[in-house]
Backbone as CSV, one residue per row, in Angstrom:
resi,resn,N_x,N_y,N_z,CA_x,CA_y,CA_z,C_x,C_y,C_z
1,UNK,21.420,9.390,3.186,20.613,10.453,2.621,19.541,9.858,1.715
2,UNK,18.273,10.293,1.889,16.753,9.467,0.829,17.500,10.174,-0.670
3,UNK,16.989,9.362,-1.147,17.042,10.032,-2.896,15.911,11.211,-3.035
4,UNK,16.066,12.182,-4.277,15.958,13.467,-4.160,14.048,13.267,-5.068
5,UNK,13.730,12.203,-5.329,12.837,11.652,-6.159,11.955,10.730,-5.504
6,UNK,10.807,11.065,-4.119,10.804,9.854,-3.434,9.541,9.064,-3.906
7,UNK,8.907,9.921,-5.374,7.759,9.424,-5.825,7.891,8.221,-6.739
8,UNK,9.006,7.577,-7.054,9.512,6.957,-7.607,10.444,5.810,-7.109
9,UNK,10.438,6.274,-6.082,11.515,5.025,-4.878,10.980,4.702,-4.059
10,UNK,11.382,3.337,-3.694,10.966,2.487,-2.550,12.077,3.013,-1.813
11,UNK,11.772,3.304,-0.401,12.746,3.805,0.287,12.029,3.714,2.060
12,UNK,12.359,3.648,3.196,11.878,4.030,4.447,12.944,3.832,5.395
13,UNK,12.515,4.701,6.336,13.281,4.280,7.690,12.297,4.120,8.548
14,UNK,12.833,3.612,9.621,11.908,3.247,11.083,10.333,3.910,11.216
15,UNK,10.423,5.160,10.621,8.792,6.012,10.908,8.235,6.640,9.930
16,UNK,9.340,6.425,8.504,8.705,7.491,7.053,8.692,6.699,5.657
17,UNK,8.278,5.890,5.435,7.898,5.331,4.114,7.668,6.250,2.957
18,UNK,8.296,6.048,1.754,8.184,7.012,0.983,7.059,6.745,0.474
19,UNK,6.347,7.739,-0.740,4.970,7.946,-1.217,4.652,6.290,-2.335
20,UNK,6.258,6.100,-2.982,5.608,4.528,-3.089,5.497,3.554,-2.266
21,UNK,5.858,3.367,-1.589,6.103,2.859,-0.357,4.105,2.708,-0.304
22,UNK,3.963,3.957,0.789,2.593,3.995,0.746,1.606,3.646,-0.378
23,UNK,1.946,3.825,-1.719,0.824,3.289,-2.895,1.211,1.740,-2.986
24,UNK,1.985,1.190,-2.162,2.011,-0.269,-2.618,0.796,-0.637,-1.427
25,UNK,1.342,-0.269,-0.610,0.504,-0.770,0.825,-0.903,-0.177,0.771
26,UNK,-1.459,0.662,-0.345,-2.757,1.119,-0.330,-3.579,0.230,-1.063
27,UNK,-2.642,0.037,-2.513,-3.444,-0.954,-3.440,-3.315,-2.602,-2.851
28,UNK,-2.894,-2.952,-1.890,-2.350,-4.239,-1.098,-3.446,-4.475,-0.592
29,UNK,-3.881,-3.102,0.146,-4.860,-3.361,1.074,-6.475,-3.368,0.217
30,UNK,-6.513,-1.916,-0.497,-7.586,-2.355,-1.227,-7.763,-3.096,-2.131
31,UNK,-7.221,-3.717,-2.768,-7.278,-4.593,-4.448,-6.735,-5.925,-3.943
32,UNK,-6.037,-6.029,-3.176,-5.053,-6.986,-2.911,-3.826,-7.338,-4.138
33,UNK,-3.510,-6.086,-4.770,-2.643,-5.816,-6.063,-1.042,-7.092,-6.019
34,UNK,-0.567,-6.648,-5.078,0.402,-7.756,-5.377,0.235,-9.242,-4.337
35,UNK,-0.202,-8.934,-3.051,0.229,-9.801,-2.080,-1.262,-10.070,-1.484
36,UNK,-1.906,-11.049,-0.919,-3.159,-11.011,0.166,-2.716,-10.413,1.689
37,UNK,-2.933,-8.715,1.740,-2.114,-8.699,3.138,-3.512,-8.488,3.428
38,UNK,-4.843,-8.546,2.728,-6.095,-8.845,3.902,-6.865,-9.992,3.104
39,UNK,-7.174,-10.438,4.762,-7.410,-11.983,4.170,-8.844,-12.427,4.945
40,UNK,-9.930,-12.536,4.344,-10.038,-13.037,3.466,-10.278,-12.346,2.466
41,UNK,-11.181,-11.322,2.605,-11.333,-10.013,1.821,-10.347,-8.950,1.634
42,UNK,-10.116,-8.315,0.416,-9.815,-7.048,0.859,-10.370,-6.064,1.027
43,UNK,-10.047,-4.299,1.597,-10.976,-3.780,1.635,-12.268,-3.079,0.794
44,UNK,-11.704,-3.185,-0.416,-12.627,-3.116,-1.585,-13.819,-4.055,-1.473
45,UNK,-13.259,-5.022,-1.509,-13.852,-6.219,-1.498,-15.493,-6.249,-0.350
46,UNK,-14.941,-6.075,0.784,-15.815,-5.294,1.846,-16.415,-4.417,1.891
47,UNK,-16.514,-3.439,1.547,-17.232,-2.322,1.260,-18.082,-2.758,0.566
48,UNK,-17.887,-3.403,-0.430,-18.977,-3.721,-1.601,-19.682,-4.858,-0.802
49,UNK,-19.718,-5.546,-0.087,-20.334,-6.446,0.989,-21.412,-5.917,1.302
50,UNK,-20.600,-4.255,2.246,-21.259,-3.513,3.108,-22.270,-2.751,2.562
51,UNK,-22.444,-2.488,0.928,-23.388,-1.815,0.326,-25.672,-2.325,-0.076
């Protein structure tokens, strides 16, 4: 059973990532906040390229 709090938990199965879940993998992608999961840029990073 997910916990009753999913804005606050890391949690997923096979097809539903919870809402942190998704804000890790948003700021990942744009900021590159914890990890380089885009490389070489991130997408922040790009956009401002593209301007």
């Amino acid at each position: 059973m997910a916990c009753s709090d999913v804005s606050n938990n890391v949690w997923w199965n096979e097809f539903h990532p919870t809402d942190a879940v998704n804000q890790i993998l948003a700021e990942n992608m744009w900021f590159g906040e914890y990890t380089k999961m885009c490389y070489p840029v991130n997408l922040h990073e790009m956009v401002k390229l593209k301007q």
